[in-house]
N, C-alpha and C positions, 0 to 999 in steps of 0.2 A: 504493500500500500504506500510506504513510502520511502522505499527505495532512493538512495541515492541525494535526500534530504539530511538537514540536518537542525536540530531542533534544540531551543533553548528552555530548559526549564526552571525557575526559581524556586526555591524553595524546596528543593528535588531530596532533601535528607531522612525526609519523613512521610507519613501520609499519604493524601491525595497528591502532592508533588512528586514522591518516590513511584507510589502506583504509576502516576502517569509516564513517568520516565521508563521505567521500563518496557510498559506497556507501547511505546513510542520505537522501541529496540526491536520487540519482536516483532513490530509489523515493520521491521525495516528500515530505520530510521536509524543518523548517529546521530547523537545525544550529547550534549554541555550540560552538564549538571551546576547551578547553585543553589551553595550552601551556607550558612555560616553556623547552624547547630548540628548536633548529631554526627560528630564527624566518622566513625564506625559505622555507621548506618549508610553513609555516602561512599566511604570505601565497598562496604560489602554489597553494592548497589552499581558501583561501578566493575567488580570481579563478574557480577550478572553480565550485564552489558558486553564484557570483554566475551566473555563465553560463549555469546551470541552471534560472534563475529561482528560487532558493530566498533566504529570507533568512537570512544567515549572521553571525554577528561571533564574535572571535577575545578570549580575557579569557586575557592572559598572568599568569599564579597558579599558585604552587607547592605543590601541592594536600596538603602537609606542615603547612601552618601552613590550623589550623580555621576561624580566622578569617576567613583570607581566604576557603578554601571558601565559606565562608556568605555574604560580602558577595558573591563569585561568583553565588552561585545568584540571591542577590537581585536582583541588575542582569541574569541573563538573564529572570526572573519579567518585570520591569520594560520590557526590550526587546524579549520575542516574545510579551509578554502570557501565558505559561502555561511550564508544564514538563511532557514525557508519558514521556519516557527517558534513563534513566542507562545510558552503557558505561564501567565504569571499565579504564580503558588504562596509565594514568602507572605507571611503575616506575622503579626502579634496583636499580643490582645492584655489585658488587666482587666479584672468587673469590681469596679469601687463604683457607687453613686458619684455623680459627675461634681455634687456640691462639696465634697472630701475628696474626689481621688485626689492623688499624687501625679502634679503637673507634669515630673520626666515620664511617669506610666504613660500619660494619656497624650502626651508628645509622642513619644514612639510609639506608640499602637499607631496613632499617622503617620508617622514619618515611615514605618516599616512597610503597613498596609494600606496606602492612599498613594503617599508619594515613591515607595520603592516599586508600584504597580508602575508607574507613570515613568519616571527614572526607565526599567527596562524596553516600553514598551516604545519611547521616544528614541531610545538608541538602538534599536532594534530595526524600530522603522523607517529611518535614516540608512541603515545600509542595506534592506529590504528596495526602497525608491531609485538607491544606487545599480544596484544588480540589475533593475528592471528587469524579473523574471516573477513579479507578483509574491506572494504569500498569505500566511494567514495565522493570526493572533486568538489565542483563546480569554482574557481576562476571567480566575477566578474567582465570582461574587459568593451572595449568601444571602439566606431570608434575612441578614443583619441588614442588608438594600433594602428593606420592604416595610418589614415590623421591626417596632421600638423596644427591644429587648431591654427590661430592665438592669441597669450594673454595665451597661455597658456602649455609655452615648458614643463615645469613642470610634469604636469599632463601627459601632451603627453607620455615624456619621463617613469613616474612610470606606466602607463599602459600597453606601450611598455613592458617594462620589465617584469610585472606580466604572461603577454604573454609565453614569451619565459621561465620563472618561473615555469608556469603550464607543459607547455609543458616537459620539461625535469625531471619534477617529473613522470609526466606520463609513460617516460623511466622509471626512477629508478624506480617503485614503481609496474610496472606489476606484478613481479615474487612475490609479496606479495599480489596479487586480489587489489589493491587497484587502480582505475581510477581517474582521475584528468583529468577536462575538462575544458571550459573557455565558459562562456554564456556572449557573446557581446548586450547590450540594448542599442537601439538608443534612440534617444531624448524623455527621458521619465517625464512626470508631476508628480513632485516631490518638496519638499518644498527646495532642497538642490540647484533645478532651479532656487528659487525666492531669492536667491543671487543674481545672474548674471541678470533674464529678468523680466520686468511687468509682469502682466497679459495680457494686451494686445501682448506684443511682444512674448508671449509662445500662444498668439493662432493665431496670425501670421506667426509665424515660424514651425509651425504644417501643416498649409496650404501649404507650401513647400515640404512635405514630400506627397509619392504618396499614402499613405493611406489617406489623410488627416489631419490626427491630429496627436498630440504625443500620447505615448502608455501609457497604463495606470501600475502601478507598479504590480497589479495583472495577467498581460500576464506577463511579465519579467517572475512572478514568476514562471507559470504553465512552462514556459519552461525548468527553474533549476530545476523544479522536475522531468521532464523527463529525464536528465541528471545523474538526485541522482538514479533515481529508476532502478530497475532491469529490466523495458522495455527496459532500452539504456546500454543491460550488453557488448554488442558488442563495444560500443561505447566509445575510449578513446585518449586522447590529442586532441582532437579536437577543435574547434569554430562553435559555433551556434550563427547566427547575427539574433536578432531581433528587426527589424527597421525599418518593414511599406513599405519596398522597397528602403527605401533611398540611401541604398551605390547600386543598381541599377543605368547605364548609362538610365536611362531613360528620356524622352523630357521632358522637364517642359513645352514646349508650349499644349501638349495633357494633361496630368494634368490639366491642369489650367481650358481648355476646360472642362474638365468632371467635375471638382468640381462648 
């Protein structure tokens, strides 16, 4: 599928970033991994990749500071010869009430997850226009775009914007072939969850959702690859929510009943 492509992923150390990364390998693709946490997880992520026959390298950059983004993109340009895909993955989060949080928390929850979206997806798309051979961007959002999750304006608020971010690149960027879309995951099982919940309360709050469970970081992925790939060339500014049903008006009393 995509063969002979080479694909930038942020946040690629964990989660839905790692799922997608590799999931990007075996359909053929080589792969730039960033990272800045998890560095075990990035290594043994990159031993996959390598395995697969794909070319892989890992550029530990904390995708806050623009700078580095850009000397990022440059040295993957330099080492896979081209760029064809951005997923942007990197986030952070804190859940304090916005009238007490801690000012560096809820700076860097933006600056990580607002501005490090934006950071890669501007230097990406600058040598994307260069190559003139089109491409295609995933931005990943979250029901934190939609609803006002308590404990956590922050986050709310840099999602929201990544949102409306994607979107108006999507404008700019038609007349150059190049698509930006935005793949919304709902509550997905994730080590970036067990911040915030137990174990137990991540498989209670799964029971809430009308699939039953949280989704697993390998669906997220398969969805961003429909996105990347030339099956969804149709397909651009858009959102694709996958959540199991959850932003569904559906009864929680029939739910309950069936599980």
């Amino acid at each position: 599928m995509f063969a002979g492509k080479t694909a930038l992923v942020t946040g690629a150390s964990s989660g839905i970033g790692e799922a997608t990364a590799l999931a990007l390998a075996e359909a053929g693709a080589d792969v730039a991994l960033n990272y800045l946490l998890y560095p075990d997880s990035a290594q043994g992520l990159t031993e996959k990749i390598e395995a697969l026959g794909r070319k892989v390298q890992k550029y530990e950059v904390d995708v806050s500071d623009r700078l580095k983004v850009e000397g990022m993109v440059d040295h993957i340009v330099e080492d896979f010869g081209r760029i064809d895909m951005l997923v942007t993955c990197a986030v952070y989060s804190d859940r304090e009430p916005f009238h007490t949080a801690g000012i560096e928390g809820f700076h860097k929850t933006i600056d990580v997850t607002m501005w490090g979206a934006f950071n890669a997806l501007r230097a990406v798309t600058n040598k994307l226009i260069a190559q003139q051979a089109g491409g295609s961007i995933v931005v990943v959002g979250s029901p934190h775009a939609i609803s006002p999750f308590p404990n956590a304006m922050a986050y709310n608020m840099a999602k929201a914007a990544v949102v409306q971010m994607a979107k108006t690149a999507a404008v700019e960027l038609v007349e150059h072939d190049i698509r930006v879309n935005v793949a919304h995951p709902g509550w997905t099982d994730t080590k970036g969850e067990r911040k915030f919940f137990s174990e137990d309360q991540l498989l209670e709050g799964g029971k809430s959702i009308p699939a039953g469970r949280l989704a697993r970081s390998e669906e997220i992925a398969r969805a961003i690859l429909f996105l990347l790939s030339n099956e969804s060339e149709y397909i651009n500014g858009t959102e694709l929510v996958i959540d199991g049903g959850f932003s569904l008006p559906w009864n929680k009393s029939r739910v309950s009943q069936k599980k």
